[in-house]
C-alpha positions in Angstrom: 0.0 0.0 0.0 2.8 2.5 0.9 4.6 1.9 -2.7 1.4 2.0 -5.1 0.6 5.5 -2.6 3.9 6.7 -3.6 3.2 6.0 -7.4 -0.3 8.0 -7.1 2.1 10.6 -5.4 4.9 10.9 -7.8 2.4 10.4 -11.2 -0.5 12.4 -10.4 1.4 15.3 -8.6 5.2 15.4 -9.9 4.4 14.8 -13.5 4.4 18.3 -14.5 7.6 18.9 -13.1 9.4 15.8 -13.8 8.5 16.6 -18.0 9.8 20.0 -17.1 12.9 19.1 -16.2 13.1 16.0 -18.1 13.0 18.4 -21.3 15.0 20.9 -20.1 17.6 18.4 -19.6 17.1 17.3 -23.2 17.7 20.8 -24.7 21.0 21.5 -22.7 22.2 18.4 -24.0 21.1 19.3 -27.6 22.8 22.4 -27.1 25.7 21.0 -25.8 26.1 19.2 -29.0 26.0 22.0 -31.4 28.8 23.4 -29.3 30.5 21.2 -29.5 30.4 20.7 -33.2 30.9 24.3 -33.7 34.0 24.2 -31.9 35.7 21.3 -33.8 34.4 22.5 -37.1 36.4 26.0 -36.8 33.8 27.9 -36.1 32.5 28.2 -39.2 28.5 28.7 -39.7 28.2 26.7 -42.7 29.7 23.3 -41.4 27.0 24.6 -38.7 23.7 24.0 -40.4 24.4 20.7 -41.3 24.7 19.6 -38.0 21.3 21.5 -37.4 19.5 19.8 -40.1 20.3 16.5 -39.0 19.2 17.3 -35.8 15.6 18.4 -36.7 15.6 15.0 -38.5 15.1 12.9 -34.9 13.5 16.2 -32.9 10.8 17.9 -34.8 9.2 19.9 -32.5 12.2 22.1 -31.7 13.3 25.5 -32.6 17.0 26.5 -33.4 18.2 29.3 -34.3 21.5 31.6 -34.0 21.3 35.2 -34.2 23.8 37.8 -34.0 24.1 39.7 -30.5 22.4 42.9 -32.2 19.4 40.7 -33.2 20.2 39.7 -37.2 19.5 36.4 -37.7 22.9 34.2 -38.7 20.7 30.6 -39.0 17.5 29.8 -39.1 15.7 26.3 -40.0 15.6 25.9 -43.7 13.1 23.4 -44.1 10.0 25.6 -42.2 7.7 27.0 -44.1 7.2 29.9 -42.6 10.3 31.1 -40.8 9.2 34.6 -39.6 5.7 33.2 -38.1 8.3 31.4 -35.8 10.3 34.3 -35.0 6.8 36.8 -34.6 6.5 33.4 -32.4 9.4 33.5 -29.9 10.7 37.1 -30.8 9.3 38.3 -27.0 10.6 35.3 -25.2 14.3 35.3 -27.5 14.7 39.4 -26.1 14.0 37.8 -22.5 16.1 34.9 -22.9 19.0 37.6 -24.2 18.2 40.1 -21.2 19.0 37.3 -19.1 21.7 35.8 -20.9 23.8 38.9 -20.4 23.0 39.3 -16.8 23.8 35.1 -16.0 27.5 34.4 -15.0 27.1 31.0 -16.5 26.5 31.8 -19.9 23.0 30.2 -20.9 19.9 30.6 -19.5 16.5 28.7 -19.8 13.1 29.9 -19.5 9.4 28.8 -19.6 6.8 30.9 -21.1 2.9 30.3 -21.1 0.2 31.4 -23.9 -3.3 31.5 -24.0 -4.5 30.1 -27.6 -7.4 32.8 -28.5 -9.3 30.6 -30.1 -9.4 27.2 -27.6 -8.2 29.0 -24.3 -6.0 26.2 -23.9 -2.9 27.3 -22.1 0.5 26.0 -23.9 4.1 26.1 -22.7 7.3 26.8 -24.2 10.3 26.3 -23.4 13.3 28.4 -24.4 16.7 28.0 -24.0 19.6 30.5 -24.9 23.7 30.4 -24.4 27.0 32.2 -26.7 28.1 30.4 -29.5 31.0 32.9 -29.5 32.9 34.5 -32.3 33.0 32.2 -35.8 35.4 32.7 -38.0 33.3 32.5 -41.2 29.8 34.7 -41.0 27.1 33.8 -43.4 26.4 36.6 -46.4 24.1 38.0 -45.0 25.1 38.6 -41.7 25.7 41.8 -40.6 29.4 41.4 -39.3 28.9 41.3 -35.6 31.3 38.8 -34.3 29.5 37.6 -31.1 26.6 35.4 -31.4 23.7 33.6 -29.4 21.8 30.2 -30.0 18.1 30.1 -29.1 16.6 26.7 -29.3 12.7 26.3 -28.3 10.4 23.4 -27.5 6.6 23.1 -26.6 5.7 21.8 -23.6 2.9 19.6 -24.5 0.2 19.2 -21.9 -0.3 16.3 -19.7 -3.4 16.7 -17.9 -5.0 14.0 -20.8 -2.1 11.8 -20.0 -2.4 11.9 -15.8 -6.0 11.1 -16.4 -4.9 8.1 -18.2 -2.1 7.2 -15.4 -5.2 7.8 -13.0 -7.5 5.2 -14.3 -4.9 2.8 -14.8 -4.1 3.2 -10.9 -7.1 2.7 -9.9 -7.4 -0.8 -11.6 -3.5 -1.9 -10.5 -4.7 -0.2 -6.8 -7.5 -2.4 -6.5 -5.5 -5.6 -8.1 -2.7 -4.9 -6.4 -5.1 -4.6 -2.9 -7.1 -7.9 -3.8 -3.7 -9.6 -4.4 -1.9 -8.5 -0.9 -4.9 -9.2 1.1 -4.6 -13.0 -0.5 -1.3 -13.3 0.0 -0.8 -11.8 3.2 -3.9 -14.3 4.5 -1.7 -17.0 2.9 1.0 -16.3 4.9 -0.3 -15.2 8.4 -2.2 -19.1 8.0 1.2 -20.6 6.9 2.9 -19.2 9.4 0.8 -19.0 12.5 -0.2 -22.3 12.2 2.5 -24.0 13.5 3.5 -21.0 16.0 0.0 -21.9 17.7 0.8 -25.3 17.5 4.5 -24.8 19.3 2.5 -22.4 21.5 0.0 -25.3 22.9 3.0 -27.7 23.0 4.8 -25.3 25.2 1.7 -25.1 27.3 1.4 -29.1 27.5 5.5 -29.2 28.5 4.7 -25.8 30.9 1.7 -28.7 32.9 5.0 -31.0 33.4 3.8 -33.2 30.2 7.2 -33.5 28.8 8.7 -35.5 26.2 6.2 -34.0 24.1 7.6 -33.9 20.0 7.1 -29.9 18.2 5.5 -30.1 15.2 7.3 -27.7 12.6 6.5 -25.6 9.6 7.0 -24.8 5.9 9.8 -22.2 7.5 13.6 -23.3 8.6 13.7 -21.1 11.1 10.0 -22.3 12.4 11.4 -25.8 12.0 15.1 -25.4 13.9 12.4 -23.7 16.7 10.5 -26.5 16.9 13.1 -28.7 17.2 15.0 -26.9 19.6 11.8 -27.0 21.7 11.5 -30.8 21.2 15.2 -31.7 22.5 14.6 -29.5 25.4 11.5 -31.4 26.3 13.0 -34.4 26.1 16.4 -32.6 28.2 13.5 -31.8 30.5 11.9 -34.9 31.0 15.5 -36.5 31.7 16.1 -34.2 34.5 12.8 -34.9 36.1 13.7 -38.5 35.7 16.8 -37.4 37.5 15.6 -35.1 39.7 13.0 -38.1 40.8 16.0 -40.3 41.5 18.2 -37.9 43.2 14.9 -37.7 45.8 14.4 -41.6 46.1 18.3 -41.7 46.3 19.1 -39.3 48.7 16.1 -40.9 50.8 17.3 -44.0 50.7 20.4 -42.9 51.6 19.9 -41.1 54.4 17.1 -43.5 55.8 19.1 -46.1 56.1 21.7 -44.9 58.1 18.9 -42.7 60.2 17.2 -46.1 60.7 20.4 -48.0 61.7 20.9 -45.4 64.4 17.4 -45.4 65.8 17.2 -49.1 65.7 20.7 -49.5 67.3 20.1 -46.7 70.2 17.2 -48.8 71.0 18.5 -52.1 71.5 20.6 -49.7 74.1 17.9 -48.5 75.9 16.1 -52.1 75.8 18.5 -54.9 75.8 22.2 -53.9 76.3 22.5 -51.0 78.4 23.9 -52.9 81.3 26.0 -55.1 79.2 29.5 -53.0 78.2 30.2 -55.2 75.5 27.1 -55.3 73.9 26.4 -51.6 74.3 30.1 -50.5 72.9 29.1 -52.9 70.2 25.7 -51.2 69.3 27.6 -47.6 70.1 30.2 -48.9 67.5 27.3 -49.3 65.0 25.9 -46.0 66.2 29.5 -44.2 65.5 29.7 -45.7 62.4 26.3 -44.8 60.6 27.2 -41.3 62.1 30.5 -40.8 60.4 28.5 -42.7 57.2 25.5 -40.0 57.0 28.3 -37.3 57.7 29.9 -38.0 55.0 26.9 -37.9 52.7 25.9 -35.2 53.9 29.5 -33.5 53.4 29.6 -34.5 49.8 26.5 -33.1 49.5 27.1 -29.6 50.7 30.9 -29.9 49.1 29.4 -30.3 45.3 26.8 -28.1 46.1 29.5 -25.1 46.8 31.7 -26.4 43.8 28.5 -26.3 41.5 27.3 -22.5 42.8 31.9 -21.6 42.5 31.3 -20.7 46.1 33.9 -22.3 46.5 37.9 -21.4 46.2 41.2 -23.4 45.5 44.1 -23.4 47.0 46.9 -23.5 44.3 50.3 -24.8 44.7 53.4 -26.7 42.8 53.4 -30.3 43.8 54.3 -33.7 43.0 51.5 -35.7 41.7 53.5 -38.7 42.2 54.4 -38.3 45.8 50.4 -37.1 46.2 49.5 -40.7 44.7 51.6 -42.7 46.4 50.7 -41.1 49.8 47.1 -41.8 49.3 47.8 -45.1 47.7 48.9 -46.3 51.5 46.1 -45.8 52.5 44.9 -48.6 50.5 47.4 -51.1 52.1 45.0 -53.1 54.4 42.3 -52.9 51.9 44.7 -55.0 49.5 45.7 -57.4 52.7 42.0 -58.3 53.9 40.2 -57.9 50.7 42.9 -59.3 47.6 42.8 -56.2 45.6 46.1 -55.8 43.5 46.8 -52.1 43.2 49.1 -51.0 40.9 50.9 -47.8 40.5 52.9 -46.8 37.2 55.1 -43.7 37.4 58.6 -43.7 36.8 59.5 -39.7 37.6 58.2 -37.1 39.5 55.3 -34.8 37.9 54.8 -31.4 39.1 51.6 -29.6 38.4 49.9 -26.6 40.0 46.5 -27.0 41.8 44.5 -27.4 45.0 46.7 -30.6 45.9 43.9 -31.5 48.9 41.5 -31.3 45.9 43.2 -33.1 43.2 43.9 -35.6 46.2 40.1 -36.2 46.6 39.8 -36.7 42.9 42.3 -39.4 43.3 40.4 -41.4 46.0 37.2 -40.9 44.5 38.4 -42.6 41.2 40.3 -44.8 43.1 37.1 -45.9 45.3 35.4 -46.0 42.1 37.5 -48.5 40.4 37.5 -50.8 43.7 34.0 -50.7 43.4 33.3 -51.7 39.5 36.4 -53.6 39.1 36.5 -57.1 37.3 37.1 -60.5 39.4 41.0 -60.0 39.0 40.3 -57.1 41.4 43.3 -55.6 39.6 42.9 -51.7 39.4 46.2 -49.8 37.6 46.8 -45.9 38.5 48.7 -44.8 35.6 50.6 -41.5 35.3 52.9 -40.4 32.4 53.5 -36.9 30.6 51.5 -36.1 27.5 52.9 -33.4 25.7 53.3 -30.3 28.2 50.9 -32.4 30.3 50.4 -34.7 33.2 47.9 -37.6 32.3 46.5 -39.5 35.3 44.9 -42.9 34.4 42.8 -44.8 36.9 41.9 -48.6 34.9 39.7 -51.4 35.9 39.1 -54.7 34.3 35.0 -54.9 35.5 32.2 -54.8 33.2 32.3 -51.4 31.6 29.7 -49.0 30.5 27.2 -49.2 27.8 27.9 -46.5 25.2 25.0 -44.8 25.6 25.1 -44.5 29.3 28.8 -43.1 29.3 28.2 -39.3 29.2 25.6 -40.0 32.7 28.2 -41.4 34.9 29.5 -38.0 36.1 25.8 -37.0 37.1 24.4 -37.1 40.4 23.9 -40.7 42.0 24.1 -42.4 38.3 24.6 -46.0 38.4 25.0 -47.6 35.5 23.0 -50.6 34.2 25.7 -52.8 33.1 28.1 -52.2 36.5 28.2 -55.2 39.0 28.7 -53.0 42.4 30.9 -54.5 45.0 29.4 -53.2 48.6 31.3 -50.6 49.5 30.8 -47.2 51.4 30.3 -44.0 49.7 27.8 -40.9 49.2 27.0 -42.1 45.5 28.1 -38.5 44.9 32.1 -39.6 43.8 32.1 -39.1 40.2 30.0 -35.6 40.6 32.6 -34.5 42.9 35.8 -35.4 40.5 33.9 -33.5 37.3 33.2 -30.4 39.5 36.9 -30.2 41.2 38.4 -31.0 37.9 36.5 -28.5 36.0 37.1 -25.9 38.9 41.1 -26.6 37.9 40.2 -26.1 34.3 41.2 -30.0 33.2 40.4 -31.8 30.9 39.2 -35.2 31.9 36.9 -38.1 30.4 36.0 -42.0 30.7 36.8 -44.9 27.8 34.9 -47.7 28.4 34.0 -51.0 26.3 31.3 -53.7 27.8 33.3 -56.8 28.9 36.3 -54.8 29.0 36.7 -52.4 32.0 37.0 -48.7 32.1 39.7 -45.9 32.1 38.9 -42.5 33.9 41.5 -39.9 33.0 41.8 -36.3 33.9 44.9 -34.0 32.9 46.8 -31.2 34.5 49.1 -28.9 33.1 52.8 -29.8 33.4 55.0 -27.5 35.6 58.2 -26.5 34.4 60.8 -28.5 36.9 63.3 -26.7 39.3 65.8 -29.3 41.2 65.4 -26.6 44.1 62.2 -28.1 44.3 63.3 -31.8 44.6 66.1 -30.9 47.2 63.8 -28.8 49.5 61.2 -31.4 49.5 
């Protein structure tokens, strides 16, 4: 509507003035050419009416003609018949034209005139045009010697008041196809488009009721489409961590019931049965203790990942050996080997200083450790590697157990996760281990992952940057 207003605009009101200058343009360059081939013919007035006469031949309804500065005529058209009706014509607007000639600093001057016919009262224009043709160097016989001389050209401005009512009628039938047509296609569109926003509309209200896993229908359009299924994957994202979120609750219930009921039920049999026995009661108060230190812990971990999770929490960075770090907390592991037949083995053949939180990256250690002693295979073989990769320190922790299913692999970092394939060996622990290890490790900026095949075992790696070593280092410690 906006462009076919701005045709009416321009057609029915700028018309006139467009033709005006349109023409006017068209004269100066006519002009402009007879100059010019004055100029390279010498100046000379008879090479000069040839080039007029085959310019009437394409423009007929112009008027040339090259007077003297005193008013003699030098040349005049040839071929009309009636050569002094034309100057009785233009003789008023040719001494205005020449009055205003003189007083322009640019040499020409254009003009446009308007005439009442007498008999019709139909008002015509005409444009006139004048500019110096300068002194030739041959004048015409005739000519009365004056060397400086003027070219008037003149042109009718031909009504267009016939031709805007044309334009008008013809705008009025484009206006009304043109209206007919956007209405269609516009109602074309708006259906083809809102159609499947309303349906991504009442899918989002379905998935705001908690009804998730629910599929977005998408449209004709790819950014419609990518929408929709951006809106379908976070459904199904959604519906994953209510899953989750389900058996984080029955988890963290479980866990802490268990040890809550062990107490209760323990305390009792102290007040009931073995309050006067020592034995019995240090026994039960043993149990007591240990439950205690069990939900503790749980509950530690808890609040631990929590801070790491909200960065509330800070690290401690030093230089320090890894290997000395391992092999500290691998003696801790000593009696576990002795009663239970675990074989742990460590691989490092040179010191490896990193930078870190060494208490942290210490945890991490035990809580892949515990891990492995947990999912290993019957060989109960679990190897701690650790060996330079690049400007690097990669720490390997491998077990021979079952290993995890491919599509379960990127969920074992994730809160209480267990995975389906994993025979667990009963063992103590928070369930929280591997959540712990991704947060601490991605605190320290490392990069750290899990390669697993079923039947095969698994390797959980994480890697540290390399410190540049200093034998200072190794004498102090």
């Amino acid at each position: 509507m906006l462009l076919i207003g701005l045709i009416w605009f321009l057609q029915i009101f700028f018309l006139n003035n467009y033709y005006d200058h349109m023409k006017t343009g068209e004269i100066t360059k006519i002009a402009n050419i007879v100059i010019d081939a004055y100029e390279d013919s010498g100046k000379n007035l008879y090479r000069l009416t040839e080039v007029l006469d085959d310019i009437y031949v394409t423009n007929e309804d112009i008027y040339i003609q090259v007077d003297s500065v005193d008013g003699s005529v030098q040349i005049a058209p040839s071929y009309k018949d009636h050569i002094s009706l034309y100057r009785y014509k233009y003789n008023l607007q040719m001494q205005t034209l020449l009055t205003k000639l003189k007083e322009s600093p640019l040499n020409k001057v254009a003009t446009i005139s308007e005439d009442t016919n007498p008999l019709t009262g139909e008002k015509t224009k005409t444009l006139g045009y004048a500019c110096y043709l300068s002194s030739p160097s041959v004048l015409l016989p005739d000519s009365s010697g004056s060397s400086e001389l003027v070219m008037y050209i003149f042109s009718p401005l031909y009504p267009v008041k016939s031709t805007v009512s044309i334009l008008r009628v013809q705008l009025i039938y484009i206006t009304i196809i043109a209206t007919l047509l956007a209405l269609a296609l516009a109602l074309y569109l708006a259906r083809r488009i809102s159609r499947p926003i309303k349906n991504i509309t009442h899918s989002a209200a379905e998935m705001g009721k908690g009804h998730y896993g629910i599929k977005f229908q998408g449209g004709h359009y790819s950014e419609i489409t990518d929408l929709a299924n951006t809106l379908t994957n976070a459904s199904r994202e959604l519906e994953k961590t209510d899953m989750y979120q389900k058996d984080l609750i029955a988890n963290v219930s479980h866990d802490l019931r268990t040890p809550l009921t062990m107490i209760k039920s323990y305390a009792e049999m102290i007040r009931d049965l073995s309050g006067n026995n020592p034995k019995k009661r240090d026994a039960h108060l043993a149990v007591i203790i240990d439950e205690t230190d069990r939900l503790n812990i749980l509950v530690n971990d808890m609040l631990n990942l929590s801070r790491m999770q909200n960065r509330t929490i800070s690290l401690e960075r030093t230089n320090f050996d890894l290997k000395a770090t391992a092999e500290s907390l691998l003696a801790s592991y000593d009696l576990l080997a002795e009663q239970e037949g675990y074989k742990i083995k460590f691989n490092c053949s040179a010191p490896m200083i990193v930078n870190g939180d060494e208490a942290r990256i210490k945890q991490v250690l035990s809580n892949l450790i515990t891990n492995a002693v947990k999912y290993c295979g019957e060989d109960m073989v679990i190897i701690i590697n650790l060996k330079k990769a690049g400007r690097k320190v990669r720490c390997e922790v491998i077990d021979h157990g079952a290993g995890i299913a491919p599509d379960e692999i990127n969920h074992v970092w994730e809160r209480y996760y267990k995975s389906s394939t994993h025979h667990v060996r009963p063992t103590d622990g928070s369930g929280l281990g591997l959540s712990i290890v991704k947060e601490i490790l991605t605190l320290h900026k490392a990069n750290y992952g899990v390669n697993s095949k079923l039947g095969k075992g698994s390797t959980f790696w994480f890697e540290l940057d390399l410190v540049k070593q200093d034998r200072s280092f190794f004498y102090k410690s």
